[in-house]
C-alpha positions, 0 to 999 in steps of 0.5 A: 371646307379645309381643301377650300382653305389650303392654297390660302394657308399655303399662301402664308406660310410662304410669306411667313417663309420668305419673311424670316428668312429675308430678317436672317439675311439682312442681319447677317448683312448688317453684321457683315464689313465691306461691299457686302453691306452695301448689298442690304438695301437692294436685296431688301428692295427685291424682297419687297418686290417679291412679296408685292407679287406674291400678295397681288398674285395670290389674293388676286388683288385687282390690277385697277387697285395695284397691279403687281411688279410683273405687271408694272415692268412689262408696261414699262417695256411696252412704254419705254419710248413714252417714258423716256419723252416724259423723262426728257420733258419733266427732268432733263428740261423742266426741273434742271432748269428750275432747280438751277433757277431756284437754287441759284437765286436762293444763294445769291439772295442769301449772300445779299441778305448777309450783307444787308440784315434788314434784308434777312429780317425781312425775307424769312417770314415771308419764306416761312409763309411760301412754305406753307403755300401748297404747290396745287395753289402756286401750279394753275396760277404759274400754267396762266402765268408762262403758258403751257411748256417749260416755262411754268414749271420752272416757275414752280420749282423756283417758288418751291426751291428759292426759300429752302435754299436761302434759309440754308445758305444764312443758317450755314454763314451764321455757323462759322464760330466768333473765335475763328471770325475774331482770327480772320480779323486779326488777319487783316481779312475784310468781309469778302475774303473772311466769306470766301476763306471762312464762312462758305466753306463751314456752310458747305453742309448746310448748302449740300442740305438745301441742295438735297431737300430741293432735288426731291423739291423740284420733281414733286413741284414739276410732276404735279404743275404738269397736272394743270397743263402741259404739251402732250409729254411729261411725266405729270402728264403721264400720270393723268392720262392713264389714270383716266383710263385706268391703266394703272400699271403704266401709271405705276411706270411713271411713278417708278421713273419719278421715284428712280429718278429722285433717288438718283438726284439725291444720291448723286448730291449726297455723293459729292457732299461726301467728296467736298465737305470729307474735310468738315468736323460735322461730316467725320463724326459721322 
């Protein structure tokens, strides 16, 4: 019976090793200054990478429940070629487009509805009641809709982006204080010149804050429209097929590039937040 118990209790007192030794590290990390503080994240990530493998592998837990990071990075070798088609299909065609789409519209709306309030007053009830749509709702209708390609994906992440990003933008204009307006009046300033001088650039972090929320937005919105119909690619697409037949570490590839992919979305937006509102009270506070 104990030789039976020893490789289990071997097992955790490997994890319970790697687990107080991975706490020590991280907060000798946070307590460090400079470049060395930026490295607690990804040694974070591999730690957790490490105990996936080392809890998958050793509870022999079925790969068709969650194969291990091993698994996973070898179907994703196996399949580069793949995951890249699906890459190009769902990012680089579907959701850029869209997001722009989306993104666009919202702000040039936004800066309509400023202009005209009865239009505002109008608008954010119904934004309100498009974000409680679900996307597994809007998806099969836009697929009927557009068709088959791009098209209906973009339509989605429209649907999924236009409000966020409207009701950022109107958020973002009424920030601007009454004293600071009062000044640009006392200017000569008209309403064009006050929003280009005045109001946008106090909306910049509101703008950055809808423009984040929908890179994550979009991808979700696309991934999950491709589920109800697409050419033989995409990410969605992807996700599906293997599901079906139970290759679940391609499917952990997929959703690893999904995830990679937002993250870099994100990062990148948060990057140029910090450039161009370094400026803005509410960015030095931080």
């Amino acid at each position: 019976m104990a030789r039976g118990l020893r490789p289990e209790i071997g097992l955790w007192l490997l994890l319970l090793g790697a687990t107080l030794l991975l706490g020590r590290v991280l907060r000798l990390l946070a307590e460090a200054t400079g470049p060395a503080r930026h490295a607690c994240p990804a040694l974070f990530g591999l730690a957790i990478l490490l105990l996936w493998e080392i809890l998958t592998r050793g509870f022999q837990v079925p790969a068709i429940l969650l194969p291990p990071p091993s698994a996973i990075a070898a179907a994703f070798a196996a399949n580069a070629a793949d995951l890249w088609d699906d890459f190009g299909q769902t990012v680089l065609t579907s959701v850029l487009r869209g997001y722009l789409l989306g993104c666009g519209a919202g702000f040039a709306v936004a800066i309509l509805a400023d202009r005209v309030p009865f239009l505002a007053r109008g608008l954010l009830p119904l934004g309100n009641l498009a974000s409680a749509i679900p996307v597994v709702g809007i998806a099969p209708i836009m697929v009927m809709w557009f068709g088959f390609d791009w098209q209906s994906k973009a339509a989605v992440i429209v649907v999924m982006t236009f409000f966020p990003m409207l009701i950022n933008t109107l958020a973002g204009l009424a920030s601007a204080e009454r004293i600071q307006l009062d000044l640009m009046r006392s200017y000569g300033a008209g309403y064009w010149r006050s929003l280009l001088l005045l109001r946008l650039p106090c909306a910049l972090p509101f703008l950055f804050n809808g423009l984040k929320i929908n890179s994550t937005l979009a991808l979700i919105g696309a991934i999950v429209a491709e589920f109800f119909g697409t050419p033989v690619v995409g990410m969605g697409f992807r996700i599906s097929t293997q599901v079906a037949r139970m290759n679940l570490d391609v499917v952990w590839a997929s959703i690893t590039v999904a995830a990679l992919t937002g993250s870099a979305l994100y990062g990148a937006l948060a990057l140029a937040e910090r450039r161009v509102t370094a400026w803005h009270p509410s960015f030095r506070k931080r």
